[in-house]
N, CA, C and O atoms as a Tinker XYZ file with bonds, in Angstrom:
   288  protein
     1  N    -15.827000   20.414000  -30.391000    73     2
     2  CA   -14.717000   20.136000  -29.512000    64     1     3
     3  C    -13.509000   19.826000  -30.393000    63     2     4     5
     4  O    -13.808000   19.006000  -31.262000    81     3
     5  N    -12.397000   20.177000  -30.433000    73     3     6
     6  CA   -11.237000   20.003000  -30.933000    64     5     7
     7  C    -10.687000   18.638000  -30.550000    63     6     8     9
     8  O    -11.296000   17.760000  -29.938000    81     7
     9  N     -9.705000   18.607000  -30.909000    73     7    10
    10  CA    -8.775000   17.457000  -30.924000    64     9    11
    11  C     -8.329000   17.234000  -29.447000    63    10    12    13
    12  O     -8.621000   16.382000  -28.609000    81    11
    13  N     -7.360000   18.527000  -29.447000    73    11    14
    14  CA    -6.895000   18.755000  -27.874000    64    13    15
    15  C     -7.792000   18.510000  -26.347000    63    14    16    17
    16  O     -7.412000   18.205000  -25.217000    81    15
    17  N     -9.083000   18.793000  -26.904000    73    15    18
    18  CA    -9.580000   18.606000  -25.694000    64    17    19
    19  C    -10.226000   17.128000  -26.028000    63    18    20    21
    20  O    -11.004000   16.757000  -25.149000    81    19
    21  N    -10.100000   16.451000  -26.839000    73    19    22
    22  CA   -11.189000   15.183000  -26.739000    64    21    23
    23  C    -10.183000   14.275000  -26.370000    63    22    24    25
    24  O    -10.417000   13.291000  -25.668000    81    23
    25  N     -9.123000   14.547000  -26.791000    73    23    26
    26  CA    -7.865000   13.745000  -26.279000    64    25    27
    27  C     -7.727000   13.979000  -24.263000    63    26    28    29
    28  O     -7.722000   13.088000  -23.415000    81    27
    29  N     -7.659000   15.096000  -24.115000    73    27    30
    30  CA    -7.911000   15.606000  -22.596000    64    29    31
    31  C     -9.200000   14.413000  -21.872000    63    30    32    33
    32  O     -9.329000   13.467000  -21.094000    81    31
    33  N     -9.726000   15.052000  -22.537000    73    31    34
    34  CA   -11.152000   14.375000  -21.952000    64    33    35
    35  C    -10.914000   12.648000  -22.167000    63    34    36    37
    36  O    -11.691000   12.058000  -21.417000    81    35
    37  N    -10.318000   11.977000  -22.733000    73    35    38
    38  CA   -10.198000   10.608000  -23.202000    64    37    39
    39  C     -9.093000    9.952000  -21.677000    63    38    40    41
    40  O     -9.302000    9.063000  -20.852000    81    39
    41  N     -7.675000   11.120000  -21.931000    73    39    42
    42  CA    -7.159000   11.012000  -20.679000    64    41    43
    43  C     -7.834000   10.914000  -19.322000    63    42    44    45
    44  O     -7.923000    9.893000  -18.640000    81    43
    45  N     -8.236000   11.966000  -19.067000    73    43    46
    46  CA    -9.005000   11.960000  -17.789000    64    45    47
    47  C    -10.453000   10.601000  -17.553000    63    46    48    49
    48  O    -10.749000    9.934000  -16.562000    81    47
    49  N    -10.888000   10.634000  -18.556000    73    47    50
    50  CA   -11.669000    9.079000  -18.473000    64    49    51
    51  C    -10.699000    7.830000  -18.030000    63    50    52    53
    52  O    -10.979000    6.852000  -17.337000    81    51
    53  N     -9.418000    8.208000  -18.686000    73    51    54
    54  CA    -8.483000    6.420000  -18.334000    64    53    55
    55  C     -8.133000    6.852000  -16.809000    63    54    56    57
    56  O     -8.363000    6.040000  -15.913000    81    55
    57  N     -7.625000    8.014000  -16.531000    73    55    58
    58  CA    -7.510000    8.227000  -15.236000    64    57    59
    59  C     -8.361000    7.431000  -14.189000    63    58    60    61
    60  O     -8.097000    6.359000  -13.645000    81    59
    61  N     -9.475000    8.261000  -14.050000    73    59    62
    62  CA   -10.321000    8.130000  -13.709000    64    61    63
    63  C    -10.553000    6.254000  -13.393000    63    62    64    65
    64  O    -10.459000    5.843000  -12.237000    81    63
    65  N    -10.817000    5.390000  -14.425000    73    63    66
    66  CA   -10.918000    4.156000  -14.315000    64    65    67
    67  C     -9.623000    3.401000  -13.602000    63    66    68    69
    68  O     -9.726000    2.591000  -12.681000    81    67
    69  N     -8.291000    3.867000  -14.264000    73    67    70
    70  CA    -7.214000    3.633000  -13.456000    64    69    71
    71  C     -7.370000    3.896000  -11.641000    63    70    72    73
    72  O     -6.939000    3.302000  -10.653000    81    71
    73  N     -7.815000    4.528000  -11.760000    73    71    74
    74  CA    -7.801000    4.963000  -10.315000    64    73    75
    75  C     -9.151000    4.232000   -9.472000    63    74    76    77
    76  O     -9.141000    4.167000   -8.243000    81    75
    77  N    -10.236000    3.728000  -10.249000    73    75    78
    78  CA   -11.425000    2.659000   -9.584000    64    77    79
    79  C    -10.781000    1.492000   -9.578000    63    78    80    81
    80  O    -10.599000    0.957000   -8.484000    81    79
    81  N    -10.472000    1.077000  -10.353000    73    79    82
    82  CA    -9.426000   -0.198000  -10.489000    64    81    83
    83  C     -8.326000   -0.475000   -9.510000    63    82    84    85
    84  O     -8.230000   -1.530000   -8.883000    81    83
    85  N     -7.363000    0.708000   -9.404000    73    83    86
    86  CA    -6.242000    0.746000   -8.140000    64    85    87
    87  C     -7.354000   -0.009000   -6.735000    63    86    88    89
    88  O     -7.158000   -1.036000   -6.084000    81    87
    89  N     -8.607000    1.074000   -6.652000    73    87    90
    90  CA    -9.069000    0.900000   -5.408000    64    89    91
    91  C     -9.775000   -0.971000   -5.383000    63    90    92    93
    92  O     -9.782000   -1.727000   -4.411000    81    91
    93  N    -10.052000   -1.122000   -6.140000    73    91    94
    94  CA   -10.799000   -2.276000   -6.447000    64    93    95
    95  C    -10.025000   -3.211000   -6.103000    63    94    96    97
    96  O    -10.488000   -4.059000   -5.341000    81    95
    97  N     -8.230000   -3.368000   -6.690000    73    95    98
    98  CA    -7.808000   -4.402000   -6.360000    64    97    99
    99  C     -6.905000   -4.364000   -5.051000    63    98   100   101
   100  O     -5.983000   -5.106000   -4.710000    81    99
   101  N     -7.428000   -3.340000   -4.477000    73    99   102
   102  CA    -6.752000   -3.149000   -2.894000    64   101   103
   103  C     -7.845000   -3.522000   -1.967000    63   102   104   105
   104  O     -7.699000   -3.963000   -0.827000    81   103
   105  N     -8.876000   -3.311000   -2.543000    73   103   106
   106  CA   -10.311000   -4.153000   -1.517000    64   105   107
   107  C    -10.051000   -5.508000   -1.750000    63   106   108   109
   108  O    -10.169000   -6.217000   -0.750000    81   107
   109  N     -9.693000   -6.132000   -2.910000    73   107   110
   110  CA    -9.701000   -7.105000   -3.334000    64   109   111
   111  C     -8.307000   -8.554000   -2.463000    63   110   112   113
   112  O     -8.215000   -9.696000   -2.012000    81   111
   113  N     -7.522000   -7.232000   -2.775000    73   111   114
   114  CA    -6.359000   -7.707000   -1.869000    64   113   115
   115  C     -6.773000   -7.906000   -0.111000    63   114   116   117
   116  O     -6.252000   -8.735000    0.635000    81   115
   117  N     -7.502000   -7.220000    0.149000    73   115   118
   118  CA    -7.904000   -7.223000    1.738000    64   117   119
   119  C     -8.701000   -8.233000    2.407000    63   118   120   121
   120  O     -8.649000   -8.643000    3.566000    81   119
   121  N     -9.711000   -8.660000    1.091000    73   119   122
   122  CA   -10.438000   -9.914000    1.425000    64   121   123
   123  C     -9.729000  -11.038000    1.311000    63   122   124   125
   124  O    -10.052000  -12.008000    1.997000    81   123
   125  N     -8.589000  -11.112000    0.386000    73   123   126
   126  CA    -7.750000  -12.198000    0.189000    64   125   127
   127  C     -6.688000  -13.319000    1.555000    63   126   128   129
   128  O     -6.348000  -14.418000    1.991000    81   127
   129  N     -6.634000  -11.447000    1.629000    73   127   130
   130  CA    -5.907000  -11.736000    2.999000    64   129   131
   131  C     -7.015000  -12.069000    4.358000    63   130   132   133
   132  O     -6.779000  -12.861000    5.270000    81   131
   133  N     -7.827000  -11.524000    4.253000    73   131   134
   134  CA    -8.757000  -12.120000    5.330000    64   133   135
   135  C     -9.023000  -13.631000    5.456000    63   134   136   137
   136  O     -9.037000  -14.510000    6.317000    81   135
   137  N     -9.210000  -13.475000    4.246000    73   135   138
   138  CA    -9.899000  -15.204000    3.662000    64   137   139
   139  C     -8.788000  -16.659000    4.312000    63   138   140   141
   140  O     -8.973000  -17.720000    4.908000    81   139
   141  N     -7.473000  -15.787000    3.679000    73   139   142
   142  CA    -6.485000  -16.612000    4.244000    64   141   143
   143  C     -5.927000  -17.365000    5.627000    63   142   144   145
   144  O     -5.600000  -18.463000    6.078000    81   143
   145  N     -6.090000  -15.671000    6.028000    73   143   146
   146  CA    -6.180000  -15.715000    8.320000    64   145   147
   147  C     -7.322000  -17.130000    8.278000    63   146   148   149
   148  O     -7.123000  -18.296000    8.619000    81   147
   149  N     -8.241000  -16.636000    7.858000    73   147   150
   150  CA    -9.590000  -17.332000    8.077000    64   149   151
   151  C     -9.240000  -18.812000    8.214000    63   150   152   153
   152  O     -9.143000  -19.340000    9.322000    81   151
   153  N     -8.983000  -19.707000    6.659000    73   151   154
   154  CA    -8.541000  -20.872000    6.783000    64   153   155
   155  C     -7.331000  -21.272000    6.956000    63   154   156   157
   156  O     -6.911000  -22.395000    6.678000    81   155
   157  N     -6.640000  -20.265000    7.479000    73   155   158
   158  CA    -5.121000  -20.663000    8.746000    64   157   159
   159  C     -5.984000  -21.618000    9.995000    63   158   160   161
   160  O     -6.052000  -22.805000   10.313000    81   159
   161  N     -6.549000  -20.362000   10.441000    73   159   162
   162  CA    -7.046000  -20.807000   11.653000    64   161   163
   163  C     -7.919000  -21.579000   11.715000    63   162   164   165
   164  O     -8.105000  -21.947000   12.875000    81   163
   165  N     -8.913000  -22.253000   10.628000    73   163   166
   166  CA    -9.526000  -23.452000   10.296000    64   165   167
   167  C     -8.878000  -24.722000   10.293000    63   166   168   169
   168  O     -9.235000  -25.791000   10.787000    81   167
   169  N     -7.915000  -24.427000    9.680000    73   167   170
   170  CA    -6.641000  -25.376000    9.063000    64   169   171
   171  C     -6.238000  -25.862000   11.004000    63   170   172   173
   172  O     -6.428000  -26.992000   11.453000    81   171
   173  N     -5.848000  -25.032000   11.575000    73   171   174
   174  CA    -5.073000  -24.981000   13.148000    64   173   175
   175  C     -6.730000  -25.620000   13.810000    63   174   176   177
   176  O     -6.442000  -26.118000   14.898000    81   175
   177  N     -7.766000  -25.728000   13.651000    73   175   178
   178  CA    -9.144000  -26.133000   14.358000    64   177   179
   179  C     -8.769000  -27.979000   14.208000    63   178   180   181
   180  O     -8.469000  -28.960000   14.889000    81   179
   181  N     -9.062000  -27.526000   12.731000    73   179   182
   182  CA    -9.041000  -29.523000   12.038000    64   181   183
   183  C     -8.058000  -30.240000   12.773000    63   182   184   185
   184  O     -8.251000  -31.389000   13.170000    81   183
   185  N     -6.620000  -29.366000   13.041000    73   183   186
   186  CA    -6.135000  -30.538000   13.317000    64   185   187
   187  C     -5.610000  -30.727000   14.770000    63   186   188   189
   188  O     -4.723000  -31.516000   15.099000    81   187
   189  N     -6.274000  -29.905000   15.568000    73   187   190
   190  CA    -6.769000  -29.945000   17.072000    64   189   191
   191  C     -7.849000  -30.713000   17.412000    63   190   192   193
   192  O     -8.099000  -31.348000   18.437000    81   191
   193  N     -8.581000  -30.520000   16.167000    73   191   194
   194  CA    -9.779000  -32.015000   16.779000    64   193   195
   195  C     -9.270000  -33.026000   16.036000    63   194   196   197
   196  O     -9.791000  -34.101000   16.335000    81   195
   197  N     -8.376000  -33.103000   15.101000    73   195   198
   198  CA    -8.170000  -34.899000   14.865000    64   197   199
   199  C     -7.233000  -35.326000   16.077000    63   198   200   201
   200  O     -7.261000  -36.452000   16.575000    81   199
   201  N     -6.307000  -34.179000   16.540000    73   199   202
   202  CA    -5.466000  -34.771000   17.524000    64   201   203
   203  C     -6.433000  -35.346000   18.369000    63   202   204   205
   204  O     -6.282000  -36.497000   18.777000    81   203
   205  N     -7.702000  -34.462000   18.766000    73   203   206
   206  CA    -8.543000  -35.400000   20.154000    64   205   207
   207  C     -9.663000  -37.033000   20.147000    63   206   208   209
   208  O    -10.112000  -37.904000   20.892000    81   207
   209  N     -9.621000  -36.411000   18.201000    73   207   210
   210  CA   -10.490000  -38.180000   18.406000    64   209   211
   211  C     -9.365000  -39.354000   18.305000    63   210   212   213
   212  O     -8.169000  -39.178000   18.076000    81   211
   213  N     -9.885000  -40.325000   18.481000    73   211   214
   214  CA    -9.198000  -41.483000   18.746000    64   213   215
   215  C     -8.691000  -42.180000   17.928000    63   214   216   217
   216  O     -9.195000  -42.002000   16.820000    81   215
   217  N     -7.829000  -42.984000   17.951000    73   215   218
   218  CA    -6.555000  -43.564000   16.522000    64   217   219
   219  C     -8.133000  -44.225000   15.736000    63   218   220   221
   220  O     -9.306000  -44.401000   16.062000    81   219
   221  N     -7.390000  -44.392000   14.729000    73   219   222
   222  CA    -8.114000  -44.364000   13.557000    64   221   223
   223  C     -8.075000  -46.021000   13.880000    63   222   224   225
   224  O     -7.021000  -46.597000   14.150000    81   223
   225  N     -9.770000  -46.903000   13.793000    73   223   226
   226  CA    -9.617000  -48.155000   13.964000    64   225   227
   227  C     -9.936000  -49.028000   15.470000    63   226   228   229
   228  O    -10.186000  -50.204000   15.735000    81   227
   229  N     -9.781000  -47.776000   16.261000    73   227   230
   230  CA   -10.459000  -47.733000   17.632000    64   229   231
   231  C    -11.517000  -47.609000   17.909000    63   230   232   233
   232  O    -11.985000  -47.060000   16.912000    81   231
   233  N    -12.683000  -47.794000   18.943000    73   231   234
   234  CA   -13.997000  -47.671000   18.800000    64   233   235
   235  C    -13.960000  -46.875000   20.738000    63   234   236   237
   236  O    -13.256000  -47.035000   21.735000    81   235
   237  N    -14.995000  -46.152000   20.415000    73   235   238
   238  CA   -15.281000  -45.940000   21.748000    64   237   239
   239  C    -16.623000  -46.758000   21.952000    63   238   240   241
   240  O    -17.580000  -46.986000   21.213000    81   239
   241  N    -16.215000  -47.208000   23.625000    73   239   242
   242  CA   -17.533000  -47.820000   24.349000    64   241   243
   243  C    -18.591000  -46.950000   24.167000    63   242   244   245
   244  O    -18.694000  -45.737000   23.983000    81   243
   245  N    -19.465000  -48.026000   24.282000    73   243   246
   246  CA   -21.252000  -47.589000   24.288000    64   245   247
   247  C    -21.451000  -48.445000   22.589000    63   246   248   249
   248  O    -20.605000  -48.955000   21.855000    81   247
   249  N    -23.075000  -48.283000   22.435000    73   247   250
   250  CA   -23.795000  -48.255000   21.526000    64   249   251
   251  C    -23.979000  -47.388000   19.588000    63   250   252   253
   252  O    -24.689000  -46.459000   19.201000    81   251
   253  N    -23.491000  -47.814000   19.233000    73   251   254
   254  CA   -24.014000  -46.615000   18.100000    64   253   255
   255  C    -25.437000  -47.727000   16.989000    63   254   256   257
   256  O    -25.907000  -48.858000   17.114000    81   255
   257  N    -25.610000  -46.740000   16.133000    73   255   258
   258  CA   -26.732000  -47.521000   15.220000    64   257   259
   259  C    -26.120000  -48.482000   14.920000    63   258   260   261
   260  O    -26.792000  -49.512000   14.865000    81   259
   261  N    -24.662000  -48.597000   14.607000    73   259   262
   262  CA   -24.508000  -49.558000   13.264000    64   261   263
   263  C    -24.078000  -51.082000   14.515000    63   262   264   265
   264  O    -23.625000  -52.092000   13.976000    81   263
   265  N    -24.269000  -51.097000   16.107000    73   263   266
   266  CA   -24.393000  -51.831000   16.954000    64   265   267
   267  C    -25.318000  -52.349000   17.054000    63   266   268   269
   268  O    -25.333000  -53.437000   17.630000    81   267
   269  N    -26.539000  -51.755000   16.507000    73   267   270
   270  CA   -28.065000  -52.922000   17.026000    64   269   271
   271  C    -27.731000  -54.388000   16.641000    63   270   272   273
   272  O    -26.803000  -54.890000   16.006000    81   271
   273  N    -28.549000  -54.763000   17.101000    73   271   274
   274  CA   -28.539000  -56.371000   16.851000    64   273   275
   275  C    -29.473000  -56.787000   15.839000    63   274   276   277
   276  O    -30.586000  -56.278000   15.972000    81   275
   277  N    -29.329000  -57.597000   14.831000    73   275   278
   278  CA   -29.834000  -57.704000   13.391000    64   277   279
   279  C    -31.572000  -57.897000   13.430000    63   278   280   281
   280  O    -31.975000  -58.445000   12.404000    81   279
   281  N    -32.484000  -57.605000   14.260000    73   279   282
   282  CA   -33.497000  -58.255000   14.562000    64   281   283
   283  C    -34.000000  -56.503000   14.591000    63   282   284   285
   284  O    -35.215000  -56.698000   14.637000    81   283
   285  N    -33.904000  -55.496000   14.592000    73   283   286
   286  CA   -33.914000  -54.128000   15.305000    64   285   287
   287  C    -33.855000  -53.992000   13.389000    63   286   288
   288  O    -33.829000  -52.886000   12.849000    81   287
């Protein structure tokens, strides 16, 4: 094989990888962005349920464990 073509052939190998790579970081980019939506709307969950529990320091009625009476 000559020069000319091993050089050819060397090109078309970087091609080639250039072009798995392009695709790679466009999948890559897609999950990113998914990921993100994802804990937006996690982010928008958390703080819909802190709005609903109760001020911090408040107790709701009833019983819990740490209510038994020291004999229990």
């Amino acid at each position: 094989m000559d020069a000319e073509q091993e050089i050819n052939k060397r090109l078309t190998e970087l091609e080639i990888k250039a072009s798995f790579s392009e695709d790679l970081l466009d999948q890559l980019n897609q999950v990113i962005v998914r990921q993100q939506q994802q804990i937006d709307l996690l982010m928008r969950e958390v703080s819909e349920l802190r709005q609903q529990l109760p001020e911090a320091g408040t107790r709701q009625p009833g019983r819990s464990a740490d209510d038994l009476p020291p004999h229990y």
